[in-house]
Residue frames as qw, qx, qy, qz and C-alpha x, y, z in Angstrom:
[[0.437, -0.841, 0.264, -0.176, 85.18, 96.03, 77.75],
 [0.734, 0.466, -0.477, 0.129, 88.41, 95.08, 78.04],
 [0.914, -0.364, -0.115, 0.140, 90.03, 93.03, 81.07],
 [0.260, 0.809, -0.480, 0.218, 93.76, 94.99, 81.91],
 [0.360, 0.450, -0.769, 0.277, 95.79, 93.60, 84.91],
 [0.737, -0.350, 0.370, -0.445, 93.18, 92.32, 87.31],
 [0.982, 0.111, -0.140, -0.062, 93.76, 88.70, 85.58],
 [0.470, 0.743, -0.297, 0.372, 97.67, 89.58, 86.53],
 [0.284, -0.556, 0.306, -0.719, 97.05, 90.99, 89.63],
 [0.190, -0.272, -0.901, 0.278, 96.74, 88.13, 92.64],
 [0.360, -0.686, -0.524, -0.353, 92.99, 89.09, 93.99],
 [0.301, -0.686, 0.023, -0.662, 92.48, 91.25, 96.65],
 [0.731, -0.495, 0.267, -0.387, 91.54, 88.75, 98.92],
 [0.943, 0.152, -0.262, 0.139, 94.63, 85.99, 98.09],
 [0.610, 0.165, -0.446, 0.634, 96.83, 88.45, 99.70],
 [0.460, -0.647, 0.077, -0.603, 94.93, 89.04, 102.66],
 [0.974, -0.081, -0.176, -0.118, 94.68, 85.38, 103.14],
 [0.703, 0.267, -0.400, 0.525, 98.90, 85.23, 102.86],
 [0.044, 0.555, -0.315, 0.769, 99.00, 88.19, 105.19],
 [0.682, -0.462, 0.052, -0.565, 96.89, 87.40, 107.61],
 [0.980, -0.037, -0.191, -0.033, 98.43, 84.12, 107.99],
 [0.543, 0.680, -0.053, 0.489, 101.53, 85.47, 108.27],
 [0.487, -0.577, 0.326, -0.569, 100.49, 87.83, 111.17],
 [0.945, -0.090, -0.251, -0.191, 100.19, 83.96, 112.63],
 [0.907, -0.184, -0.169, 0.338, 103.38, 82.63, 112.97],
 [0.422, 0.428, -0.255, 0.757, 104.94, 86.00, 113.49],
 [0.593, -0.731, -0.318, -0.110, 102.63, 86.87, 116.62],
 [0.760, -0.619, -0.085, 0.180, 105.42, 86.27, 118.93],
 [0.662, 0.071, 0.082, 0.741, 108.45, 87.92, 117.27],
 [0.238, 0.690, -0.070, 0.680, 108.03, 91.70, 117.93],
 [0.314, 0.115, -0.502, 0.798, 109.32, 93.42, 120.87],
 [0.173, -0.032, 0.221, -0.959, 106.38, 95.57, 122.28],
 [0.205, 0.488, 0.845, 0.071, 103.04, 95.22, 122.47],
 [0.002, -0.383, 0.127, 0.915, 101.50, 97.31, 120.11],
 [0.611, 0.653, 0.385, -0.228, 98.74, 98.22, 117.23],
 [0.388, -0.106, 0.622, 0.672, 100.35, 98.27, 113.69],
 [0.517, 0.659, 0.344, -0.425, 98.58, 100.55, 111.26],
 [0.561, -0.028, 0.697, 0.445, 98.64, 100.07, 107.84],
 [0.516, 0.771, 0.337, -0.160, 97.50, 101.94, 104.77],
 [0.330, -0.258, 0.534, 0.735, 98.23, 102.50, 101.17],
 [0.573, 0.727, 0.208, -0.315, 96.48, 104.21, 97.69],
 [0.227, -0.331, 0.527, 0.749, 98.04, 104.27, 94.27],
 [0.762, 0.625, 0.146, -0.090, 96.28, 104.48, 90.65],
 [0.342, -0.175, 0.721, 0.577, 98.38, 103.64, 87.54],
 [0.674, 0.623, -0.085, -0.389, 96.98, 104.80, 83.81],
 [0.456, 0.007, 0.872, 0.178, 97.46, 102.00, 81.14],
 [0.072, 0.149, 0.764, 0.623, 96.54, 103.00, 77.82],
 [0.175, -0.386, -0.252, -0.870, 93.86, 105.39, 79.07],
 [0.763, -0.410, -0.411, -0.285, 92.66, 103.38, 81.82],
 [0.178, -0.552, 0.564, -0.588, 93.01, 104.02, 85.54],
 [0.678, 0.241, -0.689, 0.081, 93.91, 101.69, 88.02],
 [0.028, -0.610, 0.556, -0.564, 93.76, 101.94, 91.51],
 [0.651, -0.299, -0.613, 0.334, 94.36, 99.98, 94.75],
 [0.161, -0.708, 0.325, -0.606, 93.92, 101.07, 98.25],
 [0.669, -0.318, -0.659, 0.132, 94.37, 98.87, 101.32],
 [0.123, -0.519, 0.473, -0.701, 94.37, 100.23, 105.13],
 [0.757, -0.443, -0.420, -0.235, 93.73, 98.47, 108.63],
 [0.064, 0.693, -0.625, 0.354, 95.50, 97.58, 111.40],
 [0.768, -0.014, -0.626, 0.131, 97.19, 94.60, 113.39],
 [0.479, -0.684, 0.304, -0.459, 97.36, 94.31, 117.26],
 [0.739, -0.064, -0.632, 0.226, 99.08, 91.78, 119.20],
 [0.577, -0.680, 0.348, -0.288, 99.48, 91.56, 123.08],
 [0.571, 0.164, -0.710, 0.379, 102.82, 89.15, 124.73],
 [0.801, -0.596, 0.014, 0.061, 102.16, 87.61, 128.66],
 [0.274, -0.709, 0.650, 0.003, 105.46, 87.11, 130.47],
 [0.846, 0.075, 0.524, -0.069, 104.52, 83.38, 129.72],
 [0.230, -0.149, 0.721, 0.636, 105.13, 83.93, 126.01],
 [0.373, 0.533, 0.758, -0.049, 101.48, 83.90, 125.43],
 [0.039, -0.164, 0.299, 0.939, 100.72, 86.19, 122.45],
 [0.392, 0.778, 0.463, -0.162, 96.89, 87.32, 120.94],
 [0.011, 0.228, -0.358, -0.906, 96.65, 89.01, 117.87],
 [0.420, 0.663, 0.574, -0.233, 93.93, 90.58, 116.01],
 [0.131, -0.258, 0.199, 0.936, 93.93, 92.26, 112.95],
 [0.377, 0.716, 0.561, -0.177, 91.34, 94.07, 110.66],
 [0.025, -0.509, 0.387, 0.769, 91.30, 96.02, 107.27],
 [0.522, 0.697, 0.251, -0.422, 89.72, 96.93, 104.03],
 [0.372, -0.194, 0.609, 0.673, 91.57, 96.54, 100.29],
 [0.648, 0.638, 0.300, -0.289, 89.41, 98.08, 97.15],
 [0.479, -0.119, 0.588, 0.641, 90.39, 97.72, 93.34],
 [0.456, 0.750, 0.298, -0.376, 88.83, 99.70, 90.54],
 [0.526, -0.097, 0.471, 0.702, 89.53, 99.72, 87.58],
 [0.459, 0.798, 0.245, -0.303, 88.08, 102.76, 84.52],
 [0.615, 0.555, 0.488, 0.276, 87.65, 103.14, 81.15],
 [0.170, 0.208, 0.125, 0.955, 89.32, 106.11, 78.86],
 [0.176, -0.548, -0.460, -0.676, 85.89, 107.20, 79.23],
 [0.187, -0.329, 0.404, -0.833, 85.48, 107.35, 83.10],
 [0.845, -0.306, -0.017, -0.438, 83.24, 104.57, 83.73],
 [0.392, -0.453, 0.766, -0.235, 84.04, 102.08, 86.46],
 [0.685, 0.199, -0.558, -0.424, 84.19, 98.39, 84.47],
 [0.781, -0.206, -0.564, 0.174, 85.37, 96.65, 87.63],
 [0.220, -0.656, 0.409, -0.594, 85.80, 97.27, 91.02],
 [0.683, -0.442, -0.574, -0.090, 85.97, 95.02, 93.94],
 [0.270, -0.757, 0.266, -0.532, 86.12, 95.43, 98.02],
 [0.722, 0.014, -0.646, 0.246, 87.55, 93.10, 100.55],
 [0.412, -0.739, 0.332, -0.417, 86.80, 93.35, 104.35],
 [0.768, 0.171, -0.610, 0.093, 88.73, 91.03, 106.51],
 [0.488, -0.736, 0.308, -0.354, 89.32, 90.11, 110.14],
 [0.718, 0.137, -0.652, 0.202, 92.08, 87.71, 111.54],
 [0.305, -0.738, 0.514, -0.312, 93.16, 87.17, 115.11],
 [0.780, 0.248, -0.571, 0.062, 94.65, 84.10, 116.85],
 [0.387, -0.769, 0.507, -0.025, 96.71, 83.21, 119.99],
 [0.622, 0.390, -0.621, 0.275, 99.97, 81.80, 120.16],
 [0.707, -0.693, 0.061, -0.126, 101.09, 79.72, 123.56],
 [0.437, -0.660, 0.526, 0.309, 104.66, 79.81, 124.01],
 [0.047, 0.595, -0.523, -0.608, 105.55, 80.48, 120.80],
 [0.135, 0.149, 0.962, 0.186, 103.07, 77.13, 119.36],
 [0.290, -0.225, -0.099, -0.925, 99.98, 78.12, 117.92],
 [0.172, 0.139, 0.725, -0.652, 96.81, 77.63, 119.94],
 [0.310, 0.751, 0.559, -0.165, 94.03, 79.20, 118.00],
 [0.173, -0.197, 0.371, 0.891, 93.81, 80.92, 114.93],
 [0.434, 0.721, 0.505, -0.191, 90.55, 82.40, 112.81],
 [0.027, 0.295, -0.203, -0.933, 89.85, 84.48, 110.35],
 [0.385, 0.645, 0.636, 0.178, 86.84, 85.95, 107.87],
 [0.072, -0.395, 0.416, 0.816, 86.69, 88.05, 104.91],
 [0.437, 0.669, 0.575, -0.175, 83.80, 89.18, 103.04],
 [0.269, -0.177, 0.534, 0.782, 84.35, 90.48, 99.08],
 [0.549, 0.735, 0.333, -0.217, 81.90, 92.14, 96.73],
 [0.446, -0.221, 0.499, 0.710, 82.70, 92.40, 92.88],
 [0.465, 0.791, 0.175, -0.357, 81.16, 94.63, 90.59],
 [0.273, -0.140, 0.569, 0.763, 81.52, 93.98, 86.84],
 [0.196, -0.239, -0.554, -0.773, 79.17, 95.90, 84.85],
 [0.623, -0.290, 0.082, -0.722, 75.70, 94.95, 85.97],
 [0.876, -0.323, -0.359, -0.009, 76.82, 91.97, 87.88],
 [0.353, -0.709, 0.520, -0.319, 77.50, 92.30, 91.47],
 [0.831, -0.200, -0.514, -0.072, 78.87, 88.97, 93.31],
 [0.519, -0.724, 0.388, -0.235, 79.98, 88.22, 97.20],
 [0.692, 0.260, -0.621, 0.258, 82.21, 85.89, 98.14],
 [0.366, -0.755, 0.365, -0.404, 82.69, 85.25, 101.71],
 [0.687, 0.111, -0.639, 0.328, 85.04, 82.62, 103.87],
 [0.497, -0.696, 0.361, -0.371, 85.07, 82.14, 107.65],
 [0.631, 0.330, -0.676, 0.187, 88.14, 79.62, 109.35],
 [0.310, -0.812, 0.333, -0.366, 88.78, 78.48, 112.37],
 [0.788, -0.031, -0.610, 0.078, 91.29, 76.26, 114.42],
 [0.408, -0.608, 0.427, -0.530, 91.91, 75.50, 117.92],
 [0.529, -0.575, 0.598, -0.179, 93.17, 73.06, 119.73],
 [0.347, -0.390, 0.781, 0.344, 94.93, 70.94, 116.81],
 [0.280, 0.474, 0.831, 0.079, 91.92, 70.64, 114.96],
 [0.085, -0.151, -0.369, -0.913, 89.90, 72.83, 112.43],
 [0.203, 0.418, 0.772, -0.434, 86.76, 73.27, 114.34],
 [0.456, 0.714, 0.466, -0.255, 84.81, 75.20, 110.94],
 [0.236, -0.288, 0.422, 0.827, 85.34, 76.26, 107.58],
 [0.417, 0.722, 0.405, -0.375, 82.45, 78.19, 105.77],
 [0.038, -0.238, 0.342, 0.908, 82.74, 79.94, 102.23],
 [0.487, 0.701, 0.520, -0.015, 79.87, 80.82, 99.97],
 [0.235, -0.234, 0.382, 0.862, 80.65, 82.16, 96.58],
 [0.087, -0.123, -0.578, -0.802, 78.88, 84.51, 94.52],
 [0.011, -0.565, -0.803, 0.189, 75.25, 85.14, 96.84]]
């Protein structure tokens, strides 16, 4: 079995992590409160082998008069990759939740967790990660890889 562009590809869950963070220190820069949905599919073929990505979720944020801002977001990403022949040689799934608050425009509290399963062949592994800070201080950081 050959390995194509996952080894290429950042993981699944590296650019959840960026995103999600992201969502962070932008909290307080949109106009409205509102829910952002997100979602995307593509496959690509590669020398006989299909490719695909799909991500979808969505981001929420609420602004006080104060400046105070919550956000939450949530959302799914799979990868898969098959063979000329139609079997699946890899595949993996990423759920993920973030939220946070911002007080006038400084953050306050921020979390997030994000659970991954990978299937190569007849090994499965998990991967999960839970964060959190609040009041200037990381108050937990979990991860177990591969249970």
């Amino acid at each position: 079995m050959k390995r194509l562009t996952k080894n290429l590809i950042t993981p699944n869950w590296m650019r959840i992590l960026l995103i999600s963070t992201l969502f962070a220190f932008h909290a307080g820069e949109a106009a409205a409160d509102r829910a952002y949905p997100f979602h995307d599919s593509y496959c690509l073929q590669n020398n006989g082998y299909t490719i695909c990505y799909a991500t979808q979720g969505v981001f929420q944020q609420v602004t006080t008069p104060s400046r105070n801002t919550s956000y939450m977001g949530n959302g799914t990403s799979s990868y898969t990759e098959i063979d000329p022949n139609g079997n699946i040689i890899y595949q993996d799934t990423l759920r993920y939740h973030t939220e946070g608050l911002n007080m006038q425009d400084v953050m306050a509290e921020y979390g997030q967790q994000f659970k991954t399963t990978l299937v190569t062949g007849n090994t499965t592994c998990t991967i999960s990660y839970a964060f959190h800070f609040a009041n200037g201080t990381v108050q937990f950081e979990r991860n177990n890889f591969c249970t």
